[in-house]
N, C-alpha and C positions, 0 to 999 in steps of 0.2 A: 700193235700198240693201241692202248684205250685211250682215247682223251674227251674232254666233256671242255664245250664250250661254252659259255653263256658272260654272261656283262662283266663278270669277274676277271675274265682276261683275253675277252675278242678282241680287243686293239694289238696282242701278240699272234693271234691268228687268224691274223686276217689273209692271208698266202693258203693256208688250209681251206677257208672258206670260202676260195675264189677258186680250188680244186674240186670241193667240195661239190658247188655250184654245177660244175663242167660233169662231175660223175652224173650226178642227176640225170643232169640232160642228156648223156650217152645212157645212161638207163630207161630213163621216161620216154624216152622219145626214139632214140635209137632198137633197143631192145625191147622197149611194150609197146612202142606204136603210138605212144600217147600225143595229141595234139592240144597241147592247154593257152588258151587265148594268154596275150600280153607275153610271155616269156618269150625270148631273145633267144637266137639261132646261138647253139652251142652254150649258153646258162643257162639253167634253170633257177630263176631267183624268182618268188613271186610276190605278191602282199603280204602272205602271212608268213616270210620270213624277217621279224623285227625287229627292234631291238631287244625288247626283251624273248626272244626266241634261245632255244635252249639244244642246244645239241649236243648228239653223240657220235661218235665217230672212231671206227677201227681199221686202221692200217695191215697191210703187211709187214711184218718188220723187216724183211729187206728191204722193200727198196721203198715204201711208205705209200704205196698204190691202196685206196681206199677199197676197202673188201666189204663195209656195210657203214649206215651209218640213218639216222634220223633225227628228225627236231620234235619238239616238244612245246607245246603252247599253252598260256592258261585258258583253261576251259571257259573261265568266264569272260573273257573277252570274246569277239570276234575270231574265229577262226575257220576251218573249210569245211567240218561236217554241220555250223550254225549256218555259213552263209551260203556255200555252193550242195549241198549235200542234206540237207533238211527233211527235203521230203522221201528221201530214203530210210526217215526214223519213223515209221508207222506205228510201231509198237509204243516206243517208249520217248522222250522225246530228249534232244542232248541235254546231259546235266552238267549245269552251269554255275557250279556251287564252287566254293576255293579249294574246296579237296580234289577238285578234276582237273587232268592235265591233256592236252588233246594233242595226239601220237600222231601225225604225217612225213610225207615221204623217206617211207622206209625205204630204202633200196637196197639190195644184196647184189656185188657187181661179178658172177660169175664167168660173162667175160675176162675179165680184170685178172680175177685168182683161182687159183684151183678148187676145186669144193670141199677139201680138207679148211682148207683157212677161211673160205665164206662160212659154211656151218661153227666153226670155232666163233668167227667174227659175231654172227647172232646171236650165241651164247652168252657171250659175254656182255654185248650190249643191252639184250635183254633182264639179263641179272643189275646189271647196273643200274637200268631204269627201276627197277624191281627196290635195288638200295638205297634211293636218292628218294624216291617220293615215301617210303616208309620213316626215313631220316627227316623228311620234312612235312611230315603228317598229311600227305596227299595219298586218298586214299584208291584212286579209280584212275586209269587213261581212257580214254575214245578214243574210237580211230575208223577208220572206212577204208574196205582190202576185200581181195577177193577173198571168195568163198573158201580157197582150197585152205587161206592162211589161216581163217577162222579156227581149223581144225588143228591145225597146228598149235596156234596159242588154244587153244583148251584144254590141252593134255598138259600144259604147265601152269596156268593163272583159271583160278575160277571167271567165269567169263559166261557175259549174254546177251543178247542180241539187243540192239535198239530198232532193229527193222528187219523187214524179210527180205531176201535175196531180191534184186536189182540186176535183171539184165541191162548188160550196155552192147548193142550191137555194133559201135566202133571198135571194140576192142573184142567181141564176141566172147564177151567174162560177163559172169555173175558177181556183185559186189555185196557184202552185207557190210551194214555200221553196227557196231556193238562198241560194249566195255569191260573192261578188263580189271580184276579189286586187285590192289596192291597190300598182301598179307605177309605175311611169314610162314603161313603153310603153303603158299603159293612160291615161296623163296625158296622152303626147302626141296619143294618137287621139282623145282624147274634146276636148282643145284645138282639135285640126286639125279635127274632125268637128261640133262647135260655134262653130269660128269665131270664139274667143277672140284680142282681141291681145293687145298688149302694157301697155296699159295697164287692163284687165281683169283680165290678169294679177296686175297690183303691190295693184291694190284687194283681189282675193283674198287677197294675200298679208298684205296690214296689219289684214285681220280672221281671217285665221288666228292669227299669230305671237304674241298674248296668251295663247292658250289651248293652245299646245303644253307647257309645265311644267304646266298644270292634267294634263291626261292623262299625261303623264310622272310625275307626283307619286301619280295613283290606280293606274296599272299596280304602279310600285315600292311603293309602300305594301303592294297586297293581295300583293304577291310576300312580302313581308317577314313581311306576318300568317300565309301560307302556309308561311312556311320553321321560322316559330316552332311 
């Protein structure tokens, strides 16, 4: 199951978010290895998850075991490739405009599920994100991932590098930061290229459509604190 959270109705899922939390950290930490200052043994919650933090998240439908899921931040705010991950953008530098949303902790929980329903899970999440910021005139995500995922989103979303590959020898990964354009020739390759129908489509569409004025309301809001 797709569901999409943000200010419009976290006070209903906040039980999800407190699972949410816990996959993480069995992913981040458990399964990459990751050691990230301030997070708490068994959550992974960190600063730049906020209130207006925007998430996506897909179940298994049996038994509701998170299969993938990520948040989403305004670009122009603070977030982790401005403040932890900066000088990783050599090339281009993060863009900080209202049309940018910035894509962290993605997780795909292979443990968890079979790789029939993680690969579905990222499809879907992917196109979702793909609907929402098209529906709310946002036009680019950031994000910072390793190398191999680069490749991956670039066979469905035009997509370019903000820096050159970043070795990290704790993790023995290369990481690049780039962006990613939110089109509709990008919607349709990544449909035709995931194998989306039609009725995949509509489910997308009825967990997007609540939280398009959430993100319409935060874009024009800080435009307005900005104009002041």
């Amino acid at each position: 199951m797709l569901r999409i959270i943000s200010s419009a109705n976290r006070d209903r899922h906040q039980d999800l978010l407190e699972k949410l939390w816990t996959s993480r950290y069995r992913v981040t930490h458990d399964q990459w290895g990751w050691r990230v200052p301030g997070v708490k043994a068994g959550r992974d919650h960190d600063a730049f998850d906020t209130d207006d933090t925007l998430y996506v998240v897909v179940t298994d439908a049996a038994d509701e075991t998170i299969a993938a899921a990520v948040r989403l931040n305004p670009g122009w705010r603070p977030h982790m490739l401005t403040e932890l991950f900066s000088e990783c953008c050599d090339l281009l530098a993060p863009p900080t405009d209202r049309a940018t949303f910035e894509f962290s902790r993605y997780i795909v929980d292979f443990d968890a599920c079979d790789r029939a329903t993680c690969f579905a899970a990222m499809n879907r999440l992917e196109v979702a994100i793909c609907k929402l910021c098209l529906a709310s005139g946002v036009d680019r995500v950031t994000w910072f991932t390793r190398k191999a995922v680069y490749r991956r989103t670039a066979k469905a979303w035009r997509t370019e590098p903000l820096g050159t590959p970043a070795y990290f020898a704790q993790d023995d990964e290369h990481y690049i930061a780039g962006q990613s354009f939110m089109e509709p020739d990008g919607l349709g390759r990544a449909t035709q290229l995931y194998r989306l129908g039609e009725a995949d489509l509509r489910t997308i569409d009825e967990a997007v459509r609540p939280h398009v004025p959430v993100l319409l309301d935060l874009i024009h809001e800080d435009q307005a604190q900005h104009a002041a």
